[in-house]
C-alpha positions in Angstrom: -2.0 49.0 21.1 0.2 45.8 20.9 3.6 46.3 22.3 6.5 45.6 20.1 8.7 42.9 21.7 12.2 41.5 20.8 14.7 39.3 22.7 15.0 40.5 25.9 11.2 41.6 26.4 9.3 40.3 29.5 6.1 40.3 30.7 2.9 39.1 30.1 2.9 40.4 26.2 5.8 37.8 25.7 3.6 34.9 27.7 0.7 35.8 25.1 3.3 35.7 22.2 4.5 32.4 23.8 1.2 30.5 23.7 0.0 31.8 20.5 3.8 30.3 19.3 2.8 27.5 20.9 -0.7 26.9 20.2 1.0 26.8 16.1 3.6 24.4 16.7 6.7 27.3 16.5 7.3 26.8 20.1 8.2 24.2 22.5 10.0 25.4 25.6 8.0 27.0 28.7 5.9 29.9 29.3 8.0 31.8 31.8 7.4 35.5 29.9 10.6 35.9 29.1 11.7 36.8 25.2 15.2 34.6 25.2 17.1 32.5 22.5 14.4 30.3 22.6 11.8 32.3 21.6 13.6 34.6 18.9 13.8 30.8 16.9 10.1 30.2 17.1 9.1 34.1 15.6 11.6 33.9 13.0 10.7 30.6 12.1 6.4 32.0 12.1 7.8 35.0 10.4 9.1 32.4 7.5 6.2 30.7 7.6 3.5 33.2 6.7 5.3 35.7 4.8 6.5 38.2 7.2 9.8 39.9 7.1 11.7 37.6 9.4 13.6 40.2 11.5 12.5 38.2 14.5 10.6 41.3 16.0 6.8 41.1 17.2 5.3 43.9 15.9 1.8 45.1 14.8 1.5 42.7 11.4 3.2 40.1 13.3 0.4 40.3 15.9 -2.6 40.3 13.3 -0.8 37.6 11.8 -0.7 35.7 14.6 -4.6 36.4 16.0 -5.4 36.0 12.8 -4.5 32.6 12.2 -5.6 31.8 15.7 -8.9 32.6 15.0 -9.4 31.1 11.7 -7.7 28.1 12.5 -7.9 26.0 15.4 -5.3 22.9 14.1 -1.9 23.9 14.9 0.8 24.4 12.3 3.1 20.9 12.6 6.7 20.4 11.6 9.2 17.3 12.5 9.6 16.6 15.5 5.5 17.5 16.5 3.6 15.3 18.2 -0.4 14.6 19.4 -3.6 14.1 17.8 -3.2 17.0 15.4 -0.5 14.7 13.7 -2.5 12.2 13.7 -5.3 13.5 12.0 -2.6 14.6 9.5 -1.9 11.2 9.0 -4.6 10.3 8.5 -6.0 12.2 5.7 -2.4 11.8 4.1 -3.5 8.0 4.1 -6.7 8.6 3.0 -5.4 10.6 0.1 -3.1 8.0 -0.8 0.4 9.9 0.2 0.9 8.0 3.6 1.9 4.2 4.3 2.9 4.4 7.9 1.0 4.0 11.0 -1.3 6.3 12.9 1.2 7.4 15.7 1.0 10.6 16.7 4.9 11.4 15.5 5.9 13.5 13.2 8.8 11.7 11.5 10.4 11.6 8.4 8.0 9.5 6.7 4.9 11.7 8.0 7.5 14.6 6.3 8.4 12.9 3.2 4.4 12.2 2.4 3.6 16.0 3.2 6.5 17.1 0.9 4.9 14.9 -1.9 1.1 16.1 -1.1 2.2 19.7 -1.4 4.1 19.2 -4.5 1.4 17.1 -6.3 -1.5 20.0 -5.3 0.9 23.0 -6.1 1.6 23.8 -3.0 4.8 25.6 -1.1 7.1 22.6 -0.5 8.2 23.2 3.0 7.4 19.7 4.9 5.0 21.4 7.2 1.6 21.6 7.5 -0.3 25.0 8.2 -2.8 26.6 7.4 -2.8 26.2 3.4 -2.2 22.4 3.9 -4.5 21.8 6.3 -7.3 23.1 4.2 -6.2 21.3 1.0 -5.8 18.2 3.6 -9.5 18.7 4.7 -10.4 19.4 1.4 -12.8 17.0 -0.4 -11.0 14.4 -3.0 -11.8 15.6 -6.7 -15.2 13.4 -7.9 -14.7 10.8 -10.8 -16.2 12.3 -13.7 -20.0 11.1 -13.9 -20.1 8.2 -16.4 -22.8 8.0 -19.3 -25.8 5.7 -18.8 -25.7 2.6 -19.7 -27.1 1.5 -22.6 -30.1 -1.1 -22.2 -30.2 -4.4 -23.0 -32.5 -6.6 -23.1 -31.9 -10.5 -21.0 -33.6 -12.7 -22.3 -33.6 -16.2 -19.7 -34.8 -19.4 -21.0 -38.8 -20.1 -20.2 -39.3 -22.7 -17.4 -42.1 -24.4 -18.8 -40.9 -27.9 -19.8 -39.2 -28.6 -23.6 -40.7 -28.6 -26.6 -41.4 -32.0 -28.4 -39.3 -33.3 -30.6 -40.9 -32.3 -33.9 -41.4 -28.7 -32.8 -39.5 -26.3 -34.8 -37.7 -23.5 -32.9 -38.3 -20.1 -34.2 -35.7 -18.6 -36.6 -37.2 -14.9 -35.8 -34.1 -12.8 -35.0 -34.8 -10.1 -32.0 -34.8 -6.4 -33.6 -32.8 -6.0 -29.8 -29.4 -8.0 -29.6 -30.1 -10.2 -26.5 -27.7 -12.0 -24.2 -28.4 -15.6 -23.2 -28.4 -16.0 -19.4 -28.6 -19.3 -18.3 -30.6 -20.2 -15.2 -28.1 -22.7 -12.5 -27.6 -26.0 -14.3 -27.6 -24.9 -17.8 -24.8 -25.9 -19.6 -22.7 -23.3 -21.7 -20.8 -24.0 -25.1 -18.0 -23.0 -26.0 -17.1 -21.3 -29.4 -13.7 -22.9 -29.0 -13.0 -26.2 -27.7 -9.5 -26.3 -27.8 -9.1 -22.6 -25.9 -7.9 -23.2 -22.2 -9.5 -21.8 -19.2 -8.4 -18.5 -17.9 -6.1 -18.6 -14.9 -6.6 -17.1 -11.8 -5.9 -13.2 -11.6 -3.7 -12.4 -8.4 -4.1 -9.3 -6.4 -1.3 -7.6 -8.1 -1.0 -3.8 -7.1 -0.6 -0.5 -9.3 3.1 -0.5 -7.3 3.6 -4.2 -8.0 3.1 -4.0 -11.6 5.3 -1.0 -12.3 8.2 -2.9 -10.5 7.7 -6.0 -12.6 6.8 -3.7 -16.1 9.9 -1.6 -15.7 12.0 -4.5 -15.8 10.6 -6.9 -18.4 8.2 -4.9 -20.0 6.4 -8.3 -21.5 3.9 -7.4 -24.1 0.7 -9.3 -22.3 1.7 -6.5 -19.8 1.8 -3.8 -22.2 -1.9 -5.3 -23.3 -3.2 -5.5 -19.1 -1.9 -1.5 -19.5 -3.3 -0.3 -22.3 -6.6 -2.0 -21.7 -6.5 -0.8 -18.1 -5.8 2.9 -19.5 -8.7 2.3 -22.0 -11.2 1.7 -18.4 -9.7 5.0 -16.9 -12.0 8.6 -17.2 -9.9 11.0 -19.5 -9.5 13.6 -16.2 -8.0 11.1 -13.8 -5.1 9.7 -16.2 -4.5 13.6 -16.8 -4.1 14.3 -13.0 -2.4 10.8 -12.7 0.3 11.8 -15.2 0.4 15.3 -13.7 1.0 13.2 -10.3 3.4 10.9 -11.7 5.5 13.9 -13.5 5.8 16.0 -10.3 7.0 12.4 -8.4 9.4 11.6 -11.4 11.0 14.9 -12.1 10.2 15.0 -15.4 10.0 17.7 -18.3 7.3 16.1 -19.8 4.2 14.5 -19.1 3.5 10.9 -20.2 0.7 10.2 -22.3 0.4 6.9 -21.1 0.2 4.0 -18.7 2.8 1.9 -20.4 4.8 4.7 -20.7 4.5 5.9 -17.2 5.4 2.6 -15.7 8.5 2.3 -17.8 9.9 4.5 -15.7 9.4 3.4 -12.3 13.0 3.6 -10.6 14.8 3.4 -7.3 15.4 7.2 -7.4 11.8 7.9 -7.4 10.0 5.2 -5.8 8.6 6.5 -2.9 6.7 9.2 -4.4 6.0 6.7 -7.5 4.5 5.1 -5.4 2.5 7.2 -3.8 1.2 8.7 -7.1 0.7 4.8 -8.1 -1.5 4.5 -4.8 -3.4 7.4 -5.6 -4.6 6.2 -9.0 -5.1 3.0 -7.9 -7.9 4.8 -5.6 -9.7 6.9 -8.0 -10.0 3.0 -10.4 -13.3 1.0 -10.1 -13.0 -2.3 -8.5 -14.7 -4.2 -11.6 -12.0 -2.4 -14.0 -9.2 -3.2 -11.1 -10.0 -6.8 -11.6 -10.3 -6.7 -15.5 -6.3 -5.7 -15.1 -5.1 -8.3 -12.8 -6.8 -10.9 -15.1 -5.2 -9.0 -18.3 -1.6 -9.3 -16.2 -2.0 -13.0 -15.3 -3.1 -14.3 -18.3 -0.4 -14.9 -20.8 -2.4 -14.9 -24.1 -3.6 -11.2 -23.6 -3.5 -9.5 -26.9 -0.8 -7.1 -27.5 -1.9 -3.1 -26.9 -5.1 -2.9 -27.6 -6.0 -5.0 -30.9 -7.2 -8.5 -30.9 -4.3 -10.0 -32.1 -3.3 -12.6 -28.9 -0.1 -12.9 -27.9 1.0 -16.1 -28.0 4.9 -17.4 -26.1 7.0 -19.4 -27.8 7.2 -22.9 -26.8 10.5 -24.6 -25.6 11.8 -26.9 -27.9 12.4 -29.2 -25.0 8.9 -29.4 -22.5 11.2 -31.5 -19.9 13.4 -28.5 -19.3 11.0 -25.9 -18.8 12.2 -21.6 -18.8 13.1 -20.0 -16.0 9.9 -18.5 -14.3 11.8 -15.3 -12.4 10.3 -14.3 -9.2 10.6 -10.8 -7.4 11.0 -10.8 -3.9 7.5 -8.6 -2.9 6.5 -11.6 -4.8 8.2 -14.5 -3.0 7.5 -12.9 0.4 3.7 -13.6 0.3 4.2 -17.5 -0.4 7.1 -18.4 2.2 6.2 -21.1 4.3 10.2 -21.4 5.2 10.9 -24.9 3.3 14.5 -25.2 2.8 14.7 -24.0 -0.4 13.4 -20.7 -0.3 15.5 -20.4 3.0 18.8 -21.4 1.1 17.4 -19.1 -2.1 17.6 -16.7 0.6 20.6 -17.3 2.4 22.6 -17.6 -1.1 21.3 -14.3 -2.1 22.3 -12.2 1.2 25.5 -13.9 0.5 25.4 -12.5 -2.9 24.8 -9.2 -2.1 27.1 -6.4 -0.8 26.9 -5.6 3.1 26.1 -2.1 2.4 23.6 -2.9 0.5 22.0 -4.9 2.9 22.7 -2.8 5.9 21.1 -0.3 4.4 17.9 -2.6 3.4 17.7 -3.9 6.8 17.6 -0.3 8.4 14.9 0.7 5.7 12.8 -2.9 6.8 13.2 -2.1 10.5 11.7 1.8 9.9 9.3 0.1 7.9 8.6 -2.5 10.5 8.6 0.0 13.5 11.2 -2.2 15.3 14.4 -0.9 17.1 16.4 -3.6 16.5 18.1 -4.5 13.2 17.3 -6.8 11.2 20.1 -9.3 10.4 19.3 -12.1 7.5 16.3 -12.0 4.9 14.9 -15.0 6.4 14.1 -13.2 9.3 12.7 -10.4 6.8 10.9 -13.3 5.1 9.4 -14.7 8.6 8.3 -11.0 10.1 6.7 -10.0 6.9 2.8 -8.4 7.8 1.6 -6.6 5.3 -2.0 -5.5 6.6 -0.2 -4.1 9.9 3.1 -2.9 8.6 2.3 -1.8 4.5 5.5 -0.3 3.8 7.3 -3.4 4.4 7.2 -3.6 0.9 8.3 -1.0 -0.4 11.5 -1.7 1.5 11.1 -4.6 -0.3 11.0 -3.1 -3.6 14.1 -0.8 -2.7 16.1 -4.1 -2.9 14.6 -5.3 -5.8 16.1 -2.9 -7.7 19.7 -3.4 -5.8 19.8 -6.6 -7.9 21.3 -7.4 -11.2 19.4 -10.3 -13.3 22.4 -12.7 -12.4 21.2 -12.5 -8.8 17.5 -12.4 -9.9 17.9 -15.6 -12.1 19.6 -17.4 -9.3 17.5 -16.5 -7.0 14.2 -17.8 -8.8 16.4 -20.8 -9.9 17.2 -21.6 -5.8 13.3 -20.5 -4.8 11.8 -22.7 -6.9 14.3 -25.9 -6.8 12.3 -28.8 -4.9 
């Protein structure tokens, strides 16, 4: 029979309770068989954990509870502070399941926290900031499969016959196809166009889910609405469901939105981070062909309004040699400094613009994000140590300041970025 210890206990019992302690990630101070202060903190807090009375006394359903776990699970339960390759592999499949942006350390900080809090919320689970065993399992659990799409209907390509042109006199066949056909032309063919005065699309930029929601939120354009709505149109039924779910829980919101445009309306600083990460996650679960069917809808300005045909068409300036303001956000202008002296001055006049504690408290966000121990002092320096494929949340700092300014400084801003 297990013996019943308490503070003050020693003896080899209180070594095994030690380790076991241990082995979950309860208790960190040394195996010396001796039930102290120490100790007492790490039951309690097990006790807590796994739904034992918390009286801080080992006793028989504390042992089973504790051999039982053992046995069943070999990853270690992990709070702040934790560190080692269990962490990591935390991390990891946080970042896989699109709730984690920092790196792969090892250390259990607060954004390794702030990403469990979110994944347990999102997946209905207790919201404690740890992970054990019920965690780890929806962790290592599988992602949820896209909904199988129907076939796709046949059609039938019909290419243009190599052998050389008909003569002159022949007379090509009027015959319609019973099938509708598409035309593929071989290299070198030329293509007509149905309208010669339309212009050719511009170039879609790799605009993210976290990007656009930024930008929407502010200006809400209606080719954006359109990008939306035709983006929502691409999406399987069951993801925008568990997307809205997502975004409700990361929101705090009564209700759920019904859609994308909606959704996106209300991105805001008090939510961003876990916005985000429900942003991230849909992005995931969204085909790369339908991805890129967006960023063209957002970049091109004629895209019709919602989902109807009807283009969308800007008004002209009365005067072309005095062009509008094009405003520019700073995740934007961060990705195109090559440090000319205007975008330093835009930058310089803007930190001037801005209230010290507001940008103390960016630079101690972009220096977290950044992994650097030093602080940051000017947005120039920002501007210059910007990496996104090593240091991803860099811009989501970003985006915290973004929404620190008011249009004046936005407008001035764009006005000083842009002036040659």
């Amino acid at each position: 029979m297990d013996s019943i210890l308490r503070q003050g206990s020693k003896g080899s019992d209180v070594v095994e309770l030690q380790q076991l302690l241990q082995g979950k990630g309860f208790y960190s101070g040394s195996i010396d068989g001796d039930f102290g202060a120490g100790t007492t903190n790490a039951v309690l807090k097990f006790q807590q954990a796994n739904g034992l009375v918390a009286d801080g006394i080992v006793g028989s359903s504390s042992w089973a509870k504790l051999r039982a776990v053992s046995t069943a699970q070999t990853l270690p339960t992990l709070l702040p502070g934790s560190k080692g390759s269990a962490v990591a592999q935390a991390q990891q499949l946080l970042k896989d399941k699109g709730y984690y942006q920092g790196r792969i350390d090892g250390d259990f900080g607060v954004g390794t926290r702030d990403a469990i809090v979110a994944f347990q919320r999102a997946n209905g689970l207790t919201v404690d900031g740890k992970v054990g065993e019920q965690t780890w399992k929806k962790l290592q659990a599988p992602a949820i499969a896209v909904a199988t799409p129907t076939p796709p209907t046949t059609i039938e390509i019909v290419r243009p016959s190599p052998s050389p042109a008909p003569a002159p006199s022949a007379t090509p066949s009027a015959t319609p196809s019973a099938t509708p056909s598409i035309f593929v032309p071989t290299e070198g063919t030329p293509i007509a166009t149905s309208d010669p005065t339309s212009s050719s699309t511009p170039p879609a930029s790799a605009i993210s889910l976290t990007d656009a929601a930024n930008s929407y939120s502010r200006g809400r354009l209606p080719n954006q609405t359109a990008a939306l709505n035709n983006l929502q149109a691409n999406i399987t039924p069951e993801i925008l469901q568990q997307f809205f779910q997502r975004w409700q829980t990361a929101s705090g919101l009564a209700t759920t939105a019904t859609s994308l445009p909606d959704a996106l309306s209300g991105y805001n600083l008090a939510q961003m981070l876990n916005q985000n990460l429900a942003l991230q996650w849909l992005q995931g679960q969204i085909s790369s062909q339908a991805l890129a069917k967006f960023r063209q809808d957002w970049s091109n300005l004629n895209a019709g309004v919602g989902t109807t045909t009807t283009p969308f068409t800007p008004s002209q300036p009365s005067d072309t040699s005095n062009p509008p303001l094009q405003l520019i956000n700073l995740s934007d202008a961060v990705k195109v400094f090559k440090r000319s002296a205007n975008q330093i001055t835009a930058l310089e006049n803007l930190q001037n613009a801005l209230p010290a504690l507001t940008m103390q408290q960016f630079f101690q966000r972009w220096s977290v994000a950044s992994g650097q121990n030093a602080i940051a002092i000017s947005l120039v320096d920002v501007f210059q140590d910007y990496d996104s494929q090593q240091f991803p949340s860099q811009i989501t700092a970003l985006q915290w300041l973004e929404k620190e300014l008011t249009s004046a400084n936005l407008e001035q801003f764009s006005r000083d970025w842009q002036t040659i």
